[in-house]
N, C-alpha and C positions, 0 to 999 in steps of 0.2 A: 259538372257536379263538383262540389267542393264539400269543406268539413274540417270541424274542428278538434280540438280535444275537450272531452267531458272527461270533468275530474271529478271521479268517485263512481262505481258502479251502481251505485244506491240511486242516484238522480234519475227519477221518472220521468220518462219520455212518453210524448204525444204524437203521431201523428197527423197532420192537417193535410188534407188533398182539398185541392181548390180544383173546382171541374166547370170548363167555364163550354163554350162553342166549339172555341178552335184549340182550345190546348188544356194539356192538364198537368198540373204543381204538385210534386210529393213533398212536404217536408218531415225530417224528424226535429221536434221543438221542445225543447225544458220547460220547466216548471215557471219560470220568469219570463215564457216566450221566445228565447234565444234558437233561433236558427242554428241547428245541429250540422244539417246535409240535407240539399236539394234535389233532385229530380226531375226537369222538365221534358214535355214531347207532345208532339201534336194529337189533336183527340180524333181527328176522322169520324167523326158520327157518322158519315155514309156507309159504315162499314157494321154497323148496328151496332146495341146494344150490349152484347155479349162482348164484343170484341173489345170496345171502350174501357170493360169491366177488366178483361183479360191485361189491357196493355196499363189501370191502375193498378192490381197483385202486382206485378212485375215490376213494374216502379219504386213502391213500399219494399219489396223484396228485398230491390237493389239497394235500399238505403239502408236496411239491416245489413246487409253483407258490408256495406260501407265501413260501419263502424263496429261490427262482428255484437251487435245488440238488440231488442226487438225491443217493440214497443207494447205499455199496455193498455191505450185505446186509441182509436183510429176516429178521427173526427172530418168529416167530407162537406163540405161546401158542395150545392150543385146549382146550379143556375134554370132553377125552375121551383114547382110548390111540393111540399114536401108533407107527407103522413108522418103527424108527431111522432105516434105510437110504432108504428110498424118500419121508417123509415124508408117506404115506398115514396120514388120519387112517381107525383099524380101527372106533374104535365111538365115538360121543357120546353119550351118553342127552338130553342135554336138547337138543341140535340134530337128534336124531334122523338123526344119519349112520352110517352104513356104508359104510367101504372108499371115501373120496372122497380123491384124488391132489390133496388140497389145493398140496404143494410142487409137482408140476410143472404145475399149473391158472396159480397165481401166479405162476411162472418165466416159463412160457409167454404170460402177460399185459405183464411188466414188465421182463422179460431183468437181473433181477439175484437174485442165489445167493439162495436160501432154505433156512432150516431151520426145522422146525416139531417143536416139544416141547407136552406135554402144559403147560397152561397155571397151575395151582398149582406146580410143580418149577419154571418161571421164575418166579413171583412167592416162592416159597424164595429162588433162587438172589440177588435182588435185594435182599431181607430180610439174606439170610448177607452179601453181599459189601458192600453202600448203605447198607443200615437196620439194624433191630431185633439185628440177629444178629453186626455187625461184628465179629471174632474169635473166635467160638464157633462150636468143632467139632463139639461134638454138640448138635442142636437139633431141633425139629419145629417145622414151618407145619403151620395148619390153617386152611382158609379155607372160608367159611362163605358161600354167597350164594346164586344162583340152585340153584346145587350144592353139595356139600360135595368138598373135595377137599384134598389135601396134598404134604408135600414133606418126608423128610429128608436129615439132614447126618449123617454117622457115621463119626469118626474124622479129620475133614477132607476128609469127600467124599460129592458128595450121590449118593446111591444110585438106579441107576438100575431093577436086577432083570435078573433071564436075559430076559426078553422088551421090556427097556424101558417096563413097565407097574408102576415100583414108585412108592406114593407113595397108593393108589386109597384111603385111609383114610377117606373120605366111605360105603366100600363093606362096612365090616366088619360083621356083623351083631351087632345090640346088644341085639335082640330076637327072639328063636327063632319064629317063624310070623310073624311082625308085620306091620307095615302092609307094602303093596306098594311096593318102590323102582322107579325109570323103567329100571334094570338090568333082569335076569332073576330078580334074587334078592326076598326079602321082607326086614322086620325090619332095614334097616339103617341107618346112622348116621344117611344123607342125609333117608332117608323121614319124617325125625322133627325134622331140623336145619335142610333146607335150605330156602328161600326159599318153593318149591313146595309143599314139607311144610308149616310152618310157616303158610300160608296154609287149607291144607286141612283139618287140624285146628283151626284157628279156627272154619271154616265150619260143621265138624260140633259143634264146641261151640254155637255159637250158633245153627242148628238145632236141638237140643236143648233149648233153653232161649233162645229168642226175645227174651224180659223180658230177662234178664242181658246178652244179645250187644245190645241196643237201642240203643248209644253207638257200637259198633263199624259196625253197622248203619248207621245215621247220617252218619259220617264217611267212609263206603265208597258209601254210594247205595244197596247191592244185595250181600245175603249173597256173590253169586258174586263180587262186586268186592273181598270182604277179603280184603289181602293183607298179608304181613309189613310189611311199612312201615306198613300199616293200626294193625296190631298195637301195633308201638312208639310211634305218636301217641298212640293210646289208654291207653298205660301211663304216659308222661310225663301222661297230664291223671288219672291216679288210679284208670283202670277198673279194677275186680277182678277179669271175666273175662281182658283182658289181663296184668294181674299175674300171675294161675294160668296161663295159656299161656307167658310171659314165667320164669316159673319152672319149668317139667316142661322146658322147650327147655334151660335150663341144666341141668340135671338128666340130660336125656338125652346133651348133650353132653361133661358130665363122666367119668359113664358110659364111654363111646368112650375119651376122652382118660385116665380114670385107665390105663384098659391099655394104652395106646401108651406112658406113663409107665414103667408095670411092665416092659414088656416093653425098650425100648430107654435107659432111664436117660439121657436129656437133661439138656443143663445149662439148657435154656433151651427156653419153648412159646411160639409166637408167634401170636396169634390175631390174624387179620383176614375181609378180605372183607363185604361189602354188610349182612349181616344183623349181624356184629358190631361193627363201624363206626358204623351206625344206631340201636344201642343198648349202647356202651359198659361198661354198668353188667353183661354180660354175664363180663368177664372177673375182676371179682373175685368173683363166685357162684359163676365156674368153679373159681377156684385157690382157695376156701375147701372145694367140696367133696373138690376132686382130694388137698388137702394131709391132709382127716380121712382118704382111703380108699385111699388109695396105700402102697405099700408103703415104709416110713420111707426104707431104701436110696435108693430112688428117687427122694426130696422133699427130701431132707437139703441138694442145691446147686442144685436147681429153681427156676427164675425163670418165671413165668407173664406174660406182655407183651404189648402190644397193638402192630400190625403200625407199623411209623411212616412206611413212604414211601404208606399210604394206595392211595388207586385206581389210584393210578401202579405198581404195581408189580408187576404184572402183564405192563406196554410194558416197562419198564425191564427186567425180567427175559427177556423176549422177547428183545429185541434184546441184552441185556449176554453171554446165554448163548451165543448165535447164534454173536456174534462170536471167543470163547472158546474155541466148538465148532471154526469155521473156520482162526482163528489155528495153535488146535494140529494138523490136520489137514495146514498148508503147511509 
């Protein structure tokens, strides 16, 4: 944890929690977005829902005692669909929730406003307004990590959908039967992109072929221990199994992304998130294949870019949106 000096007690702070699969982000953030003091620790969802809730107070807690301040609204990213009104998170796949009153659990903990949005559409909104996206009205995030998830901008305005579920672009199928996703569906982006994915097609490659996955092997302990990160070590040192994995993940991600292209003409694709972040060399494979197979229309003012406020932005888009939401609401 770190922290800096706020000068002037008058400067309104936000809270942003970014609540992703495997971990969760407290920040306290100004008015300009500026990272106060951070937070990090791992999320454990096997340990349910309560307990998730219990070790986010505690966090927020710690970051008021940090700077001897509190905050006056508390803005949460979650990585699933989210109840405008009531801030009921409806489904998560990879925390494996259903229908948890996450906004009035925290309210009820910490007696300051919450609002709680699905957690790629903050890290959009952080992108559009802080980073990558400053002044560009039509654009897409796609973030890539534990989950696959996204955010657009269309026409100067990030789209939310008739049910507040738009953005689920981790969710579209890119392969008709395909592998199983942690939704209900098969064959989609995430089951082949995200973190999870990514991992488990390694495993079943190098089951298959024990000889070739033997490095990966190695660097992991225990086939069941490779994971995406596993992966990218393994390509930075020249594996060739990881290389072939490391290329069909941009391939399938291309895939996805040349149709989000086609279909909504952005000026601008913003790739971030854990697994893109950790291997870089992911975005120009991407915008090499997306510019042969996209529709000319489409690519002609296309900028393909990597996300720039990094893991931050996720809090920052938490708490920037929160506040946006509430400001125009009074």
């Amino acid at each position: 944890m770190g922290s800096i000096i706020i000068t002037g007690k008058s400067e309104s702070l936000t809270v942003g929690v970014d609540l992703g699969g495997t971990k969760v982000e407290v920040s306290l953030i100004t008015s300009d977005g500026t990272v106060v003091t951070s937070s990090k620790r791992p999320t454990f969802p096997q340990k349910g829902p309560d307990e998730v809730i219990a070790s986010i107070v505690t966090a927020i807690e710690t970051c008021f005692q940090e700077i001897d301040r509190k905050a006056d609204i508390i803005g949460v990213g979650v990585a699933g669909q989210v109840d405008r009104e009531s801030g009921t998170v409806r489904f998560s796949p990879n925390l494996d929730w259903h229908n948890i009153p996450l906004q009035s659990k925290l309210e009820e903990a910490l007696h300051i406003p919450v609002v709680v949005n699905n957690d790629v559409r903050a890290a959009t909104w952080a992108e559009w307004k802080y980073g990558a996206g400053r002044g560009i009205n039509d654009l897409i995030c796609l973030f890539a990590g534990t989950g696959v998830g996204g955010g657009i901008v269309s026409g100067g305005q990030l789209l939310e959908g008739c049910n507040n579920a738009a953005g689920e672009i981790g969710h579209v199928t890119i392969v008709t039967g395909g592998r199983p996703c942690h939704c209900r569906n098969s064959g989609c982006l995430e089951a082949y992109v995200g973190g999870w994915a990514i991992a488990q097609r390694t495993q079943e490659a190098v089951s298959n072929d024990p000889e070739k996955g033997r490095n990966l092997i190695d660097l992991a302990g225990d086939i069941t221990q490779i994971s995406a990160a596993t992966v990218t070590q393994a390509y930075y040192e020249g594996d060739s199994l990881a290389d072939q994995i490391v290329t069909e993940t941009a391939q399938y991600l291309a895939a996805g992304i040349t149709g989000f292209v086609n279909m909504l003409n952005p000026c601008m694709l913003i790739l971030g998130g854990g697994v893109i972040l950790g291997l870089p060399e992911y975005v120009s494979k991407i915008d090499n294949n997306v510019q042969q197979n996209a529709l000319l229309a489409a690519t002609e003012k296309l900028r393909i870019v990597t996300a720039s406020l990094g893991n931050q932005a996720g809090a920052i888009g938490a708490a920037m949106l929160a506040r946006h939401i509430i400001d125009n609401e009074q």
